[in-house]
VOGU-3710 file (C-alpha; in Angstrom, 3 decimals, decimal comma):
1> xxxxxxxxxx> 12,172/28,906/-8,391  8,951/28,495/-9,256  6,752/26,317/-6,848  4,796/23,191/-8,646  0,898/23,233/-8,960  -0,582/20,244/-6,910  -4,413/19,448/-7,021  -4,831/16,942/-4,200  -8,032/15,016/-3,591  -9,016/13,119/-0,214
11> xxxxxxxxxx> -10,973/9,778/-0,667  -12,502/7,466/1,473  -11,430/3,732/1,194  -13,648/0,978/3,065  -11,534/0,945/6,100  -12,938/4,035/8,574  -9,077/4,332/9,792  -7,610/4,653/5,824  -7,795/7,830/3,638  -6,296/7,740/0,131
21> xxxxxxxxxx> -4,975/11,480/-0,735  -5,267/10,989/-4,605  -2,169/14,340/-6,329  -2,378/15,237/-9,807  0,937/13,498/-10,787  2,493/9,735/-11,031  5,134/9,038/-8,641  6,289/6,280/-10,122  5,622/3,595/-13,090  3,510/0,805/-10,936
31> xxxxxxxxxx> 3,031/-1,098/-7,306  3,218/0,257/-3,833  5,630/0,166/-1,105  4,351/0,707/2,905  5,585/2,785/5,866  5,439/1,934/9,208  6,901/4,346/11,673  10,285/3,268/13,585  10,681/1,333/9,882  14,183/1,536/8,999
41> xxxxxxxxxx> 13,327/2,619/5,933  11,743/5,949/6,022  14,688/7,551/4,649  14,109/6,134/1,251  10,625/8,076/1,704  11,043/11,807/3,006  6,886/12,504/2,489  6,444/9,007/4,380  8,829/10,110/7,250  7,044/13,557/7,453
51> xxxxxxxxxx> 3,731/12,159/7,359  4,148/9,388/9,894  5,851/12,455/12,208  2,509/13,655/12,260  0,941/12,164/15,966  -1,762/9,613/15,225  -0,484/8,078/11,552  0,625/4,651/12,202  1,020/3,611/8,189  1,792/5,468/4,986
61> xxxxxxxxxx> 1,566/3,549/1,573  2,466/5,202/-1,665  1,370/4,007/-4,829  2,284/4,795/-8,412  -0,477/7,685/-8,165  -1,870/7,799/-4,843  -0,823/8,103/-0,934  -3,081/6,128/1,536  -2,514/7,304/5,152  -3,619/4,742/8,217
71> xxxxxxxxxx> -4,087/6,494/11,772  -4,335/4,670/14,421  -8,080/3,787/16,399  -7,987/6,225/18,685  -7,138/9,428/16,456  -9,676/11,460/14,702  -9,660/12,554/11,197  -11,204/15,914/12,316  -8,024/16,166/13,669  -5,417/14,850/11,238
81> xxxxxxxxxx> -6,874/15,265/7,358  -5,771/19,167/7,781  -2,247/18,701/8,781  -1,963/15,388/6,088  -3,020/17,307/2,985  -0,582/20,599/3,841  1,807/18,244/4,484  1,154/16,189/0,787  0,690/19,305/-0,555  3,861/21,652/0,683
91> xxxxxxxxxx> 6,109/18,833/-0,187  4,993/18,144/-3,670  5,271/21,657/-4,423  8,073/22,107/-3,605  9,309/19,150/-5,887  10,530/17,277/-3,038  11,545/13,824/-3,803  8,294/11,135/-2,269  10,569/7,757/-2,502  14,322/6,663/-3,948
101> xxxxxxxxxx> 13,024/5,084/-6,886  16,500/2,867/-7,004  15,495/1,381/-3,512  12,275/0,757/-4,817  13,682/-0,634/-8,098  15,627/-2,856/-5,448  12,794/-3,870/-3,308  10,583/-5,100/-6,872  13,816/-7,033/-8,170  14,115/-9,064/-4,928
111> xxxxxxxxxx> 10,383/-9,872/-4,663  10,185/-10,926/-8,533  13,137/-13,416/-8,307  12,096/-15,655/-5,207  9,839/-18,213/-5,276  8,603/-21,767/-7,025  6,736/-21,882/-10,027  3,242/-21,737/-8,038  4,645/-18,717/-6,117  5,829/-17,499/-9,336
121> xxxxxxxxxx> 1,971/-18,042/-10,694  0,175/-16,970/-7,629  2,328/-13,487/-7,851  1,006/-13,316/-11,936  -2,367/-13,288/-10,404  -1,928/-11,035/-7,505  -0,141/-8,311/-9,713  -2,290/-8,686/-13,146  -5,566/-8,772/-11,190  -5,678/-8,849/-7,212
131> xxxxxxxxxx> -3,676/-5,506/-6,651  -4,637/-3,097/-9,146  -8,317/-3,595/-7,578  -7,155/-3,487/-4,096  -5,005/-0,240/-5,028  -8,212/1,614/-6,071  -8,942/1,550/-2,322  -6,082/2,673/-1,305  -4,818/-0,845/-0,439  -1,917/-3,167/-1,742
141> xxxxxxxxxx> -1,636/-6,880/-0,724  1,902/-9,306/-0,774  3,181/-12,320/-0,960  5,039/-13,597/2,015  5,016/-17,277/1,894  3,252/-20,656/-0,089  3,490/-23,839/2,031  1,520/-26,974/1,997  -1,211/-25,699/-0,016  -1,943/-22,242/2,477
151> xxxxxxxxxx> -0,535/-18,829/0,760  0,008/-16,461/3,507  -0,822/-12,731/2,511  0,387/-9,631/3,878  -2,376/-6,627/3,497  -0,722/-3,236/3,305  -2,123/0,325/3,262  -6,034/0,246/3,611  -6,242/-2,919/3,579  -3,660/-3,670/6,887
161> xxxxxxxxxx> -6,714/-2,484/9,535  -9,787/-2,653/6,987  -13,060/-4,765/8,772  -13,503/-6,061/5,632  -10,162/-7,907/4,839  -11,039/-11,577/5,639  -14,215/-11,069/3,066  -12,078/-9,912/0,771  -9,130/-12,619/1,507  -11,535/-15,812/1,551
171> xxxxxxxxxx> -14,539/-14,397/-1,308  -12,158/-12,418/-3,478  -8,661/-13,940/-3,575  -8,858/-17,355/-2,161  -11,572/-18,053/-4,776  -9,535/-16,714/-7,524  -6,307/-18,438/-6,716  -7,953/-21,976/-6,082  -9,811/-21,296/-9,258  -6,322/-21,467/-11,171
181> xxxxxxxxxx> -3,735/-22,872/-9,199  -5,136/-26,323/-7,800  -2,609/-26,735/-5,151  -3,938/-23,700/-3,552  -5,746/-24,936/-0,386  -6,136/-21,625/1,834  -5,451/-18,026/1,499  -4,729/-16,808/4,959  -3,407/-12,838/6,680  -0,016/-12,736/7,705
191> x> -0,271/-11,572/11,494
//
């Protein structure tokens, strides 16, 4: 059998402890799901399980078209970018499946039908406009909860550790939400 052909590409994202390994292939048609070893979950990821094996990975998001990989603050990419990418790379070319697209399915279906109408708005915003730009850093951001005005965000990927979250939490997507949903009071991290 003939092994696959996988370009990978490194980026940096705006959080020192994220890198966002970028293959040449779509994994899947949109969103992101996140990784978090002792998750009981990593066997609907085998690349996410592998990866967070690797001593010093504490998260691994994958997005349609993209895996961002979070180490923890005192591991050094010196020592961890060589052992990611052979790892990306041996298991993409050897076709290996990267998630069970029916638990993802799952996951999306379960999100999409909870919530009020305002939740129901605020996740519009979050998916049309909020995540796609957070994705580009290797990032993805959630809705956990919309209570007496204050939305409560979780930040995944990237984003989880980045020193720039609260900016981009109170100038990015508070602004934007209380710009179109008036009962919007706060945006605040889920910690």
């Amino acid at each position: 059998m003939a092994k696959r052909h996988v370009q990978l590409s490194a980026s940096p994202t705006p959080n020192p402890n994220a890198v966002k390994f970028l293959p040449n292939m779509h994994f899947f048609e949109s969103g992101t799901i996140e990784f978090q070893s002792g998750n009981d979950n990593l066997d609907k990821s085998p690349i996410a399980e592998k990866l967070l094996s690797i001593d010093g990975i504490d998260i691994v998001m994958i997005g349609f078209n993209f895996i961002s990989v979070t180490k923890s603050q005192e591991s050094e990419w010196e020592n961890l970018l060589e052992p990611i990418r052979d790892q990306i790379v041996s298991h993409l070319e050897n076709d290996e499946k990267v998630i069970d697209l029916e638990y993802l399915e799952r996951i999306r279906e379960e999100k999409r039908a909870s919530g009020s109408e305002i939740e129901q708005k605020i996740k519009e915003i979050l998916d049309d406009e909020i995540r796609p730009a957070i994705a580009m850093d290797g990032g993805d951001v959630e809705l956990k909860s919309f209570e007496d005005g204050i939305v409560t965000l979780h930040l995944q990927g990237a984003c989880s550790t980045c020193p720039s979250s609260t900016m981009t939490l109170k100038m990015g997507i508070e602004n934007r939400l209380k710009s179109e949903i008036p009962e919007v009071v706060e945006v605040v991290q889920e910690i």
